[in-house]
Residue, then its C-alpha position, 0 to 999 in steps of 0.5 A: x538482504x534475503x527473503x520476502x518483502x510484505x509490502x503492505x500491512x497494519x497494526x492498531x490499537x483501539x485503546x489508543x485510537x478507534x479506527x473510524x473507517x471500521x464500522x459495521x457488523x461485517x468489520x466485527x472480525x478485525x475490531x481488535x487489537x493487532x500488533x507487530x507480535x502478532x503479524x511476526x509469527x504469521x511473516x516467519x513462517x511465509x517466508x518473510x523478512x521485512x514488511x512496510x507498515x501503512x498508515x491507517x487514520x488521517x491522524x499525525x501521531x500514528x505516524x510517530x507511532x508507527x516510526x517508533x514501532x519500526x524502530x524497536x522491531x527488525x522486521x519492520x523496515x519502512x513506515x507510509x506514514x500520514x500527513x496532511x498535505x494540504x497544509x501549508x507547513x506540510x514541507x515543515x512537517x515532512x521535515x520534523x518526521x525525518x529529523x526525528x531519532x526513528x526518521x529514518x524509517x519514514x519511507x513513504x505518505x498515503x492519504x485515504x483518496x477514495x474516502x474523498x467526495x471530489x475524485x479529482x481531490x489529487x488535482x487540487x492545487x493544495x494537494x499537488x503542493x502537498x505531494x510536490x513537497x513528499x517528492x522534495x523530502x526524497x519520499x513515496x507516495x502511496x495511492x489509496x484509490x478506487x477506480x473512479x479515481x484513476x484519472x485523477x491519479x494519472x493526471x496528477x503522476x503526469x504532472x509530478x514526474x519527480x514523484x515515486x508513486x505506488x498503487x495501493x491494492x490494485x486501486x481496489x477493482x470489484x473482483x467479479x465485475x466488469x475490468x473495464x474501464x479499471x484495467x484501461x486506467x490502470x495501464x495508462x498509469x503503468x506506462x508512466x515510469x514513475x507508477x509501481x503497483x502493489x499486488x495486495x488487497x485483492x481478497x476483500x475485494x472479492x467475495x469474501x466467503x467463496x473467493x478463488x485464485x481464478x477469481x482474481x488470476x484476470x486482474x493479476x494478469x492485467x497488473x503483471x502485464x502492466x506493469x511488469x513484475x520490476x514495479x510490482x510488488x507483494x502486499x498482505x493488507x494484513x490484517x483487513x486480509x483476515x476479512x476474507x483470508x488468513x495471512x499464509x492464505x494471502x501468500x499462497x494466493x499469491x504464489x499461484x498468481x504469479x506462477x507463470x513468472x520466472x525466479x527472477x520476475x517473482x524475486x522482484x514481486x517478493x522483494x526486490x521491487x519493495x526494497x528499489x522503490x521504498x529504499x529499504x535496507 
């Protein structure tokens, strides 16, 4: 397999669903639809072959649905789907979602932790059976949180060793603000061997109207370092991107945050990582 990897996108359809995190005037440029028709021509001209489509809602259907769409699109090469993992069925359902004719394409589960009241939500005994059984289905697990989170989150990959997790966006710093205590608890979960993280998300986390490259170089550096480029992997977080930046934007942004690596470091940033962790084909 050739070319890029976006390790990270959407696709909705407000006719079917609202999405209920999008409120507010500042979301009025993304309250559309968005689908895989539009993403295709934005991938191709990047330099993009496959890309993993990410759940946005807490909602069982949209993962049938995203799974349909990775079936029918050659572009999409893997689904994070949702489930919800305090249910004690979760393994049952797991289990249906593989067995159906799209299964295939299920590669990882993300729930949104940083919606959660209690920032220890990872460390429920509901919760950790929940992940126990996505380890048991040979599936990832995609971790949506912000910093406050990340102790939680470093506990809970601690204790489900078996457990392939993913930090999604970085864990969502404030571009511009302090990197402590968020680069601290971001290296203790990159020093677990089963922790990779998504170089994604940066955009909206800055500001959205006057960002630069040098604005988010510190806390690249922190994740490359980190992590390094062989459990770092490239994500658009199209389209919440167009918030702050256009989908070749993103990808030129990332091109310059990365430039200090060698080929073979930015294939795994672009690629390679994407394709090892979520098993993509």
């Amino acid at each position: 397999m050739s070319g890029w990897v976006d390790a990270h996108h959407h696709v909705w359809d407000l006719s079917v669903r609202e999405q209920s995190w999008m409120v507010g005037e500042e979301l009025a440029p993304i309250r559309r639809d968005f689908s895989i028709d539009d993403l295709a021509p934005l991938a191709a001209a990047a330099g993009v072959t496959s890309t993993v489509l990410v759940q946005t809602v807490g909602v069982l259907a949209e993962t049938g649905e995203f799974l349909e769409v990775a079936a029918g699109n050659e572009l999409v090469a893997g689904v994070v789907g949702w489930v919800d993992l305090t249910a004690p069925d979760v393994g049952d359902l797991l289990a249906e979602l593989k067995a159906r004719p799209d299964g295939e394409w299920l590669k990882g589960i993300r729930h949104q932790v940083h919606d959660e009241a209690d920032p220890r939500w990872l460390c429920r005994d509901d919760v950790r059976a929940g992940l126990a059984a996505v380890a048991e289905a040979g599936l990832v697990y995609d971790l949506l949180t912000k910093t406050p989170h990340l102790p939680a989150a470093l506990e809970t990959a601690q204790a489900l060793s078996q457990l392939s997790f993913v930090v999604d966006h970085i864990s969502k710093p404030v571009i511009g603000g302090d990197l402590e205590p968020w680069a601290s608890d971001l290296r203790a979960l990159a020093a677990l061997p089963n922790v990779s993280c998504k170089l994604s998300g940066m955009v909206t986390e800055a500001s959205w109207t006057d960002w630069k490259v040098s604005d988010l170089q510190p806390y690249a550096d922190v994740v490359l370092d980190a992590f390094g480029p062989d459990r770092v992997m490239f994500g658009s977080d199209w389209p919440v991107c167009l918030l702050a930046a256009s989908y070749v934007e993103v990808v030129e942004a990332a091109e310059a945050l990365t430039a200090s690596l060698t080929p073979a470091e930015r294939q795994q940033v672009f690629g390679e990582t994407a394709r090892r962790v979520y098993n993509l084909v």
